[in-house]
N, C-alpha and C positions, 0 to 999 in steps of 0.2 A: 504494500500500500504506500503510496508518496505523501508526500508531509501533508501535501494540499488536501488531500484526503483527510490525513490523521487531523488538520486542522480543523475540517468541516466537522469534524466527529469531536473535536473540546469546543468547537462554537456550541454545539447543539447538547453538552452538557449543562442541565440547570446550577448546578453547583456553581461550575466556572463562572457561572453570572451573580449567584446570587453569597457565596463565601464572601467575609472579611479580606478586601484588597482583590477582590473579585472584578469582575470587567463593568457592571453596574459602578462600582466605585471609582473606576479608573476612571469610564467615563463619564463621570462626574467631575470628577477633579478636573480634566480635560478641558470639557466646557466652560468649567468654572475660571480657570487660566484662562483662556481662549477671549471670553467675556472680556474682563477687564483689560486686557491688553489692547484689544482694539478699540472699546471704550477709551482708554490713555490716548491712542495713536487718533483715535477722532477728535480729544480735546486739542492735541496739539496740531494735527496738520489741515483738520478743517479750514480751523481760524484764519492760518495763517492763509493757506491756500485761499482762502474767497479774498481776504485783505488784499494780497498781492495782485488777483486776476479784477478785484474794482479797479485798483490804483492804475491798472496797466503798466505793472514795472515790477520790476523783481523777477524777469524769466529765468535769466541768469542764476540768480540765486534758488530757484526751483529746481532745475536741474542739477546744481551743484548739490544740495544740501540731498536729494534723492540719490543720485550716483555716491555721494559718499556713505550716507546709511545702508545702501544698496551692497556696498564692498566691505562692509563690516562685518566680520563672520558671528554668525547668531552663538557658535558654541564657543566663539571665543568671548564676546561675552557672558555666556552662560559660566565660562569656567572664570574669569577674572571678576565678575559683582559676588561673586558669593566670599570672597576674600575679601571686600569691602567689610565695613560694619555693616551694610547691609545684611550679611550673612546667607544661609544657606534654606530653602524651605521655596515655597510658590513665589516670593515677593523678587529674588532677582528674576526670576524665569517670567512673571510678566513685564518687569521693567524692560528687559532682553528683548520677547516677542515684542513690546509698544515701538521700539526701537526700528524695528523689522515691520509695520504694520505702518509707519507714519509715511513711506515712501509715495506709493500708490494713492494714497490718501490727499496730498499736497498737489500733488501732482495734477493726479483727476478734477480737484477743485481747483487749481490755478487756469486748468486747459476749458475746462466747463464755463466760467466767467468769461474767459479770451474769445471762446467759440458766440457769445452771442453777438448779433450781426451790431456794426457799428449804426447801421442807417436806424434799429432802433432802439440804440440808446439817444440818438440825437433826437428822434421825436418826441421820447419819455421826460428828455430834457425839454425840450421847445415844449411840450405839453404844461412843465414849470414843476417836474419834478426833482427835489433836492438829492442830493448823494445820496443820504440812506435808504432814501423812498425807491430811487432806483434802483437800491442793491433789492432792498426787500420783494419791488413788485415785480421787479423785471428782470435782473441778471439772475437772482436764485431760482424762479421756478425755471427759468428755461435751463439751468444750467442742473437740475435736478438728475436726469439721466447720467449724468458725469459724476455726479457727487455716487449715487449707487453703484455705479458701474467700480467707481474706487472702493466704497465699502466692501462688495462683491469679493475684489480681488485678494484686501485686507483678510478679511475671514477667511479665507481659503487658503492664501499662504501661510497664517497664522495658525490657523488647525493642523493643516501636515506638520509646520516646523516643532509645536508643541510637544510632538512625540520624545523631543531634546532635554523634554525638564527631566526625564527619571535620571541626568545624569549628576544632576547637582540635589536629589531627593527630592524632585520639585512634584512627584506624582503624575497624574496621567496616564494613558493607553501606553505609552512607551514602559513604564512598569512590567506592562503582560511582558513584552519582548524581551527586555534585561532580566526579566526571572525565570524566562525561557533558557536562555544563553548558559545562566548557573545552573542549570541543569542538566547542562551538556547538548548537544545535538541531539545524540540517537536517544535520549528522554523527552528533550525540551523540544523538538525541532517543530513539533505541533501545534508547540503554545505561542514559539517566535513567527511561524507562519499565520496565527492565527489574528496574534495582535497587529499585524500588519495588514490582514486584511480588515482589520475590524479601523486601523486608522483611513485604510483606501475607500471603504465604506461611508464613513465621515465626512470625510473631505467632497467626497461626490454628493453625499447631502445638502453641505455646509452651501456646495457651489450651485444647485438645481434650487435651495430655499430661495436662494439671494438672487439667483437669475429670475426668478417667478418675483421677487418683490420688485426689482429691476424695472420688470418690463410695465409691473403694475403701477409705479408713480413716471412711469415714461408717456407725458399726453398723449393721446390716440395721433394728430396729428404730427407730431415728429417721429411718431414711429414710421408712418406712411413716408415721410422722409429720407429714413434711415434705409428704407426698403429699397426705395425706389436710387438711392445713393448705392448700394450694394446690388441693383440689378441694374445696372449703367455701365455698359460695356468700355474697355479700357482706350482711349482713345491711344493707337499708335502714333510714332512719328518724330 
C-alpha cells in the first residue's frame, strides 16, 4: 500500500481528528494564526496602500517596500523573532506570517486606487467633491475588486506558509507532519502524507472562499469588463 493510501486510511480515523493535538486542534491553531496575521498585514498595508494610490505618489516606494518583504525568508524570520524577547509560542509566527501577508496587500491597494480612470476623478472633483469624499465615494468602491483580489492572495499565501510555525512551537497543521517525521518514515510516512494533504486541502479552501467573496463585492458591471478585457484578442504587431 503507498503512503497516499496509508494516509487516506489516518485521515479517515476518528481519533486522529478528535485526540488531544489531534488534526481538529491543529486546525485550529492554524486558523487561529492565519486570522491575525493577515488581520496585522490589512492594518498595515491597507492604509498605506489606498494613502499612496489617492496621493498618486509613492509607486516607487510600493514596489520597493513589497520586493523587499517579498525577499525576506519567512523561516528566517520564524527562526530569529523567537530569540527576541518576543520569545517562542504563536506571537513570532504571526508577526512572521503579517510580515509575509503585507506584500500583496499594499500593492493591490496602491494598483486599485491608480486603476481608477483619471477622467472620473476630475468630474467627482468638478462635481465639488473634497479629497476625502473622493476617496470615500469614488476611488474605494471602484477600487474594491483590487483590495479582495489582494486579500484573496494574503490568505492563501498565509495559510500554506503557516505550516512553518510547528518549527519554533508555534502549533498548526504543520505539527501533524513534524510528528510524523519523529516517527520515522516507515511509521510516520502516513501521518507526514496526511498533514500535507490536509494543509493542500486548506489552502484550496482558503482560495475558492475568497475567490467567491471576490467576485461577490466585484459590481456586476466591471465584471462584464473584466470579461470582455480577457476575451479581447491580443493585438499583434
Amino acid at each position: 500500500m503507498s503512503y497516499f493510501q496509508d494516509a487516506i486510511v489516518w485521515l479517515n480515523d476518528p481519533l486522529n481528528w478528535t485526540n488531544p493535538g489531534g488534526l481538529l486542534d491543529r486546525l485550529q491553531e492554524h486558523l487561529v494564526i492565519t486570522f491575525w496575521a493577515v488581520l496585522i498585514g490589512c492594518l498595515v498595508g491597507l492604509p498605506l496602500g489606498i494613502w499612496l494610490g489617492h496621493r498618486g505618489r509613492g509607486g516607487g516606494v510600493v514596489v520597493t517596500t513589497a520586493n523587499l518583504t517579498r525577499a525576506i525568508p519567512t523561516l528566517a524570520l520564524l527562526t530569529i523573532l523567537p530569540l527576541t524577547p518576543i520569545g517562542f509560542g504563536k506571537l513570532p509566527v504571526i508577526l512572521a506570517l503579517a510580515v509575509f501577508a503585507v506584500p500583496p496587500l499594499l500593492a493591490n491597494a496602491y494598483t486599485g486606487l491608480r486603476s481608477v480612470d483619471a477622467e472620473t476623478r476630475d468630474a467627482a472633483v468638478g462635481m465639488g467633491l473634497s479629497g476625502g469624499q473622493l476617496l470615500r465615494r469614488v476611488e474605494l468602491p471602484l477600487s474594491v475588486p483590487y483590495l479582495a483580489a489582494g486579500l484573496r492572495t494574503a490568505a492563501v499565501q498565509v495559510v500554506a506558509t503557516a505550516t512553518l510555525a510547528t518549527f519554533v512551537n508555534g502549533g498548526g497543521l504543520g505539527q501533524i507532519i513534524t510528528a510524523g517525521f519523529g516517527l520515522g518514515i516507515s511509521r510516520g510516512g502516513a501521518q507526514i502524507v496526511a498533514g500535507g494533504i490536509a494543509v493542500v486541502v486548506l489552502a484550496l479552501l482558503v482560495e475558492a472562499l475568497f475567490a467567491g467573496v471576490e467576485r461577490l463585492v466585484t459590481p456586476r458591471p466591471l465584471r462584464v469588463v473584466r470579461r470582455r478585457r480577457a476575451a479581447r484578442p491580443a493585438v499583434s504587431g
